[in-house]
GUBAMI-972154 format. One record per residue: x, y, z of N, C-alpha, C in turn; residue in three letters; residue number from 0; chain. Coordinates in nm, 4 decimals, m for minus. Atoms other than C-alpha are relative to their C-alpha. Example, Ala and Ser with C-alpha at 12.3 -4.5 7.8 and 13.67 -1.06 7.14 Angstrom:
# GUBAMI-972154
+----------+----------+----------+----------+----------+----------+----------+----------+----------+--------+-----+--------+
!      n.x !      n.y !      n.z !     ca.x !     ca.y !     ca.z !      c.x !      c.y !      c.z ! residu ! num ! chaine !
+----------+----------+----------+----------+----------+----------+----------+----------+----------+--------+-----+--------+
!   0.0890 !  m0.1190 !   0.0000 !   1.2300 !  m0.4500 !   0.7800 !   0.0900 !   0.1200 !   0.0000 !    Ala !   0 !      A !
!  m0.0820 !  m0.1190 !  m0.0060 !   1.3670 !  m0.1060 !   0.7140 !  m0.0770 !   0.1090 !   0.0730 !    Ser !   1 !      A !
+----------+----------+----------+----------+----------+----------+----------+----------+----------+--------+-----+--------+
***
This chain:
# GUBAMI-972154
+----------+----------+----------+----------+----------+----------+----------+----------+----------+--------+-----+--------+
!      n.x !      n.y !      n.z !     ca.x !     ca.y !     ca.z !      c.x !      c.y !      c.z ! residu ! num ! chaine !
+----------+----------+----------+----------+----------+----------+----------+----------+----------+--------+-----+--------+
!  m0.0574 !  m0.1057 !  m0.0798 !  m4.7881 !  14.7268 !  m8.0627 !   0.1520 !  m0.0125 !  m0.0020 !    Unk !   0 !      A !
!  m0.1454 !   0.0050 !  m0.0281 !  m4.4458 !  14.8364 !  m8.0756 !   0.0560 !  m0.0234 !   0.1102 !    Unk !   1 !      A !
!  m0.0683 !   0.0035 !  m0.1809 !  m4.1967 !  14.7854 !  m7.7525 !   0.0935 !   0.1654 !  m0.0343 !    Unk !   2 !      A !
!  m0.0702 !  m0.1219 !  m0.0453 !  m4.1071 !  15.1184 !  m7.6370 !   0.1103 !   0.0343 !   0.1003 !    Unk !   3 !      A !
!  m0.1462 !  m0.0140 !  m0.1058 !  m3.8596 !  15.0230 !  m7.3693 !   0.1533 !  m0.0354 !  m0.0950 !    Unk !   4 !      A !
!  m0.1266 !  m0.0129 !   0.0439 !  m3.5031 !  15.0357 !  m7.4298 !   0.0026 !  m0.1990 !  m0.0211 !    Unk !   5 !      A !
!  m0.0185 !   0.1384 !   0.0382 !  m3.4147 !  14.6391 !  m7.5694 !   0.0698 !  m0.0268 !   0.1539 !    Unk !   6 !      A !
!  m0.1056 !   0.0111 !  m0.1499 !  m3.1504 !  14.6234 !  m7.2391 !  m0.0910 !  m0.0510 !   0.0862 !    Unk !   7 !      A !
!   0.0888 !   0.0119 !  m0.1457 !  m3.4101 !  14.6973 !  m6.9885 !  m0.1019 !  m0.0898 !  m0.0180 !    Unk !   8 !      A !
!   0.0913 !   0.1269 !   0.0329 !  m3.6658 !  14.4789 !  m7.1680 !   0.0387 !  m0.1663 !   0.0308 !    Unk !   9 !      A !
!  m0.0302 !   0.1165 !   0.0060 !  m3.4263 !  14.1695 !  m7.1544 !   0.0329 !  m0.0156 !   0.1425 !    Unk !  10 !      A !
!  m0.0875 !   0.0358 !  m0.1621 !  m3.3054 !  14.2290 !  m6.8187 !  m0.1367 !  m0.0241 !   0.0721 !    Unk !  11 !      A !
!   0.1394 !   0.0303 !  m0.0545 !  m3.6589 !  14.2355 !  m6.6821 !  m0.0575 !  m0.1229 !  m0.0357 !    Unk !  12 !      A !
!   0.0692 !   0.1035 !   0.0480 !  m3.7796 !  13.9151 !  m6.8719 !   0.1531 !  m0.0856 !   0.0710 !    Unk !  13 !      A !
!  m0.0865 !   0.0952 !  m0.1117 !  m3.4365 !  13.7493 !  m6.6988 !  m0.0179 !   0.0066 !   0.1221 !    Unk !  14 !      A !
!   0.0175 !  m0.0022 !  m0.1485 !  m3.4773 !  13.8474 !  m6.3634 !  m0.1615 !  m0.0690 !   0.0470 !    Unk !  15 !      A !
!   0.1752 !   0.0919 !  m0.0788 !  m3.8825 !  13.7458 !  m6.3330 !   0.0350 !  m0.1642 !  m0.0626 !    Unk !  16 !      A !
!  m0.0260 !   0.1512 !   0.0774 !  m3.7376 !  13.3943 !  m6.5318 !   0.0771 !  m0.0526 !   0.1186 !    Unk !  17 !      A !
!  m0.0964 !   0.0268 !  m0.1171 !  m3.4512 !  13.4086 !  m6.2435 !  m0.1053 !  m0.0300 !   0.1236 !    Unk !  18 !      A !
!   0.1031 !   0.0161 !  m0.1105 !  m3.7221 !  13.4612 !  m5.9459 !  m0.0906 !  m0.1513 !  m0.0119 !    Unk !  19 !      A !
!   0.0642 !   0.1392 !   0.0234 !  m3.9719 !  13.1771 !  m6.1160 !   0.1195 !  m0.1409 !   0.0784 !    Unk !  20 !      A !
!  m0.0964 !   0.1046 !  m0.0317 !  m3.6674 !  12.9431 !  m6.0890 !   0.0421 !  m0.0262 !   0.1247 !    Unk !  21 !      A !
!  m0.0376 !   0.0230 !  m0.1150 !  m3.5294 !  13.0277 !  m5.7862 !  m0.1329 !  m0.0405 !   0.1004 !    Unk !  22 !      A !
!   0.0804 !   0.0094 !  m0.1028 !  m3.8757 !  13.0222 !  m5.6211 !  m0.0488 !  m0.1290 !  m0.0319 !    Unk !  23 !      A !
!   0.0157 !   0.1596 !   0.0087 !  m3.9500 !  12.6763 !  m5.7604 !   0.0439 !  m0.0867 !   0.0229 !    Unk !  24 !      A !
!  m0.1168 !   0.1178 !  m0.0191 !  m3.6505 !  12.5326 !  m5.6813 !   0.0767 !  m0.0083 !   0.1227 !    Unk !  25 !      A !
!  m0.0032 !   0.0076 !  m0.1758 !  m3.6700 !  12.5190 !  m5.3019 !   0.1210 !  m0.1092 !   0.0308 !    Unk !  26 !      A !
!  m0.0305 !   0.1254 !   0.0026 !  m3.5659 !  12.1580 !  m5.3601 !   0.1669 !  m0.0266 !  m0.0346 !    Unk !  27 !      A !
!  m0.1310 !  m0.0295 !   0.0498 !  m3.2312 !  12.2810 !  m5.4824 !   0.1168 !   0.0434 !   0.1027 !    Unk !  28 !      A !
!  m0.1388 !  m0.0352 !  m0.1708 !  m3.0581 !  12.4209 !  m5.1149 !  m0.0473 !  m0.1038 !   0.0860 !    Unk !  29 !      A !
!   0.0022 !   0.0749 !  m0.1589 !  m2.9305 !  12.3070 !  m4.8444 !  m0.0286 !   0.0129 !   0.0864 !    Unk !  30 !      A !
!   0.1057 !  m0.0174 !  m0.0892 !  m3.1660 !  12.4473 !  m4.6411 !  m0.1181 !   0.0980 !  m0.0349 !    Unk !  31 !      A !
!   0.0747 !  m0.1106 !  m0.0065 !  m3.4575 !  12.6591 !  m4.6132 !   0.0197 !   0.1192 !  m0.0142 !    Unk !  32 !      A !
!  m0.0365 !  m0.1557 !   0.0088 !  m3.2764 !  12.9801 !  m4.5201 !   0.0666 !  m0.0263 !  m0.0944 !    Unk !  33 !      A !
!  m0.0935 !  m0.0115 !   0.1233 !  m3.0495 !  12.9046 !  m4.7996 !  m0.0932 !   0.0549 !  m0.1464 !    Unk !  34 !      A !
!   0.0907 !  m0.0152 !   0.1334 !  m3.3629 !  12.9300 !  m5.0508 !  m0.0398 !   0.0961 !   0.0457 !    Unk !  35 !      A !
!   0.0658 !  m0.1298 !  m0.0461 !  m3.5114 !  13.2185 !  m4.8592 !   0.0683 !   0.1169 !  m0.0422 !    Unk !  36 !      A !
!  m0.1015 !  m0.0951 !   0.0277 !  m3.2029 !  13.4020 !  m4.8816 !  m0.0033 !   0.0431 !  m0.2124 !    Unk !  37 !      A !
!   0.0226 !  m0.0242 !   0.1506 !  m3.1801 !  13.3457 !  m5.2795 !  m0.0998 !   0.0492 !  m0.0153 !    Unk !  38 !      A !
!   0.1609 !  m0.0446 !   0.0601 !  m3.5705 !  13.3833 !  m5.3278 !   0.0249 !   0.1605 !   0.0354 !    Unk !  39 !      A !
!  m0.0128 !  m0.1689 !  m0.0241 !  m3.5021 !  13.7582 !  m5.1347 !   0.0666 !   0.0319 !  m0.0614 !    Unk !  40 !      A !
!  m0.0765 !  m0.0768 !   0.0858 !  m3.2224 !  13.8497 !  m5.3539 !  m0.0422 !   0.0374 !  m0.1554 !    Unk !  41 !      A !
!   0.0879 !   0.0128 !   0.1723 !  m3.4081 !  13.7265 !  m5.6852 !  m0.1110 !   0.1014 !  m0.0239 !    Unk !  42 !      A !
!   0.0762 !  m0.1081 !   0.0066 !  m3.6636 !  13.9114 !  m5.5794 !   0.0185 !   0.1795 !   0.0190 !    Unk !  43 !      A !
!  m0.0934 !  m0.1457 !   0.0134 !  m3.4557 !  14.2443 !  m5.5277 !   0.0039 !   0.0610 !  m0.1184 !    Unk !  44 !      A !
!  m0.0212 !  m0.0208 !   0.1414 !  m3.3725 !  14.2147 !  m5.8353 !  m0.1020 !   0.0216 !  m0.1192 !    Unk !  45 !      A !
!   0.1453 !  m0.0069 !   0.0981 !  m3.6782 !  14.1839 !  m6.0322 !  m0.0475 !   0.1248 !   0.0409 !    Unk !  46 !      A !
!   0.0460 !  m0.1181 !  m0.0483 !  m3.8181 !  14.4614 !  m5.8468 !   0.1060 !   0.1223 !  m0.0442 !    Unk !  47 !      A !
!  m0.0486 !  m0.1025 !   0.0615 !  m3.5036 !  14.6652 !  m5.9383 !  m0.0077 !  m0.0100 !  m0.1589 !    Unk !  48 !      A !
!   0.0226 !   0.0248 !   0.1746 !  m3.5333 !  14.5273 !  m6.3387 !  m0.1321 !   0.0750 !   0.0055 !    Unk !  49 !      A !
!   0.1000 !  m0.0815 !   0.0373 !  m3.9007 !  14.6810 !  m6.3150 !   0.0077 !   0.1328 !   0.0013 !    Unk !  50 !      A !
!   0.0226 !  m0.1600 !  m0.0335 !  m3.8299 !  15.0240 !  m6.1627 !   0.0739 !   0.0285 !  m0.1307 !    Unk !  51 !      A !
!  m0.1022 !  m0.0643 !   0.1273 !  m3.5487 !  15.0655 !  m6.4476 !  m0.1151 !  m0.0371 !  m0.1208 !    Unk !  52 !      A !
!   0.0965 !   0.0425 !   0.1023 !  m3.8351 !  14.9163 !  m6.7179 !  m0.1252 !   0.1215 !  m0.0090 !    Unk !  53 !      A !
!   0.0830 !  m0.1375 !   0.0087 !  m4.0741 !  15.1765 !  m6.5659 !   0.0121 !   0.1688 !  m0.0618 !    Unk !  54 !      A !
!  m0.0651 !  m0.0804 !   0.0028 !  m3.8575 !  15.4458 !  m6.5509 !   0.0479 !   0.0065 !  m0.1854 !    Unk !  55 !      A !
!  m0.0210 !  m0.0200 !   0.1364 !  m3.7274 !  15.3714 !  m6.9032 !  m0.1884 !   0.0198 !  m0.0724 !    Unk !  56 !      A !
!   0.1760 !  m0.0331 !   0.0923 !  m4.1286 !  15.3791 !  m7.0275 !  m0.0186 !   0.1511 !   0.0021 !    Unk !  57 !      A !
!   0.0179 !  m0.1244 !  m0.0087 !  m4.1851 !  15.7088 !  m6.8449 !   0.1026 !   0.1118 !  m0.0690 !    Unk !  58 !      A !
!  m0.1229 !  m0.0511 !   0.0620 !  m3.8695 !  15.8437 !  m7.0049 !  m0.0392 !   0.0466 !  m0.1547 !    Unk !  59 !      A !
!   0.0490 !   0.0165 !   0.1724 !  m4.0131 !  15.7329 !  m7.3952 !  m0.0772 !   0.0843 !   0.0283 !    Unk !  60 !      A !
!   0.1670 !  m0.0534 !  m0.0200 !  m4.3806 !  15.8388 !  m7.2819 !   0.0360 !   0.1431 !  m0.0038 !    Unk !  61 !      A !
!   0.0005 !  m0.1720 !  m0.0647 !  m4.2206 !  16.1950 !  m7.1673 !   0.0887 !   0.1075 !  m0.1694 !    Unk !  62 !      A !
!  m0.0468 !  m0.0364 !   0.1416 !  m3.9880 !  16.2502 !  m7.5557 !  m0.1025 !  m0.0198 !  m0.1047 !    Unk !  63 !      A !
!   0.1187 !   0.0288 !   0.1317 !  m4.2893 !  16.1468 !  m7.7695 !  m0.0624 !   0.1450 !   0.0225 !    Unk !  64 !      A !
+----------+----------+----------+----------+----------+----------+----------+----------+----------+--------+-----+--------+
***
């Protein structure tokens, strides 16, 4: 199967869920709790915005074919 998303939105999406993994594994890494909470919520912002743009770029291809 080919990849139909734009290369951009493909890489930015496979960094941000790589970013989230990390940050959410690596509790062990702040100086406190809320300090990792805080990151883990932003990481996860982000991933969630890398998908909508990943979606959005699919439905985009899906809609010119």
């Amino acid at each position: 199967m080919t990849e139909t998303r734009p290369q951009s939105v493909t890489a930015e999406l496979e960094r941000a869920r790589n970013d989230y993994l990390a940050v959410s594994r690596g509790a062990h890494l702040y100086s406190s709790p809320m300090d990792h909470e805080e990151a883990e919520r932003r990481a996860w912002e982000r991933l969630e915005l890398a998908l909508a743009a990943a979606q959005e770029a699919e439905q985009q291809t899906a809609g010119s074919a």
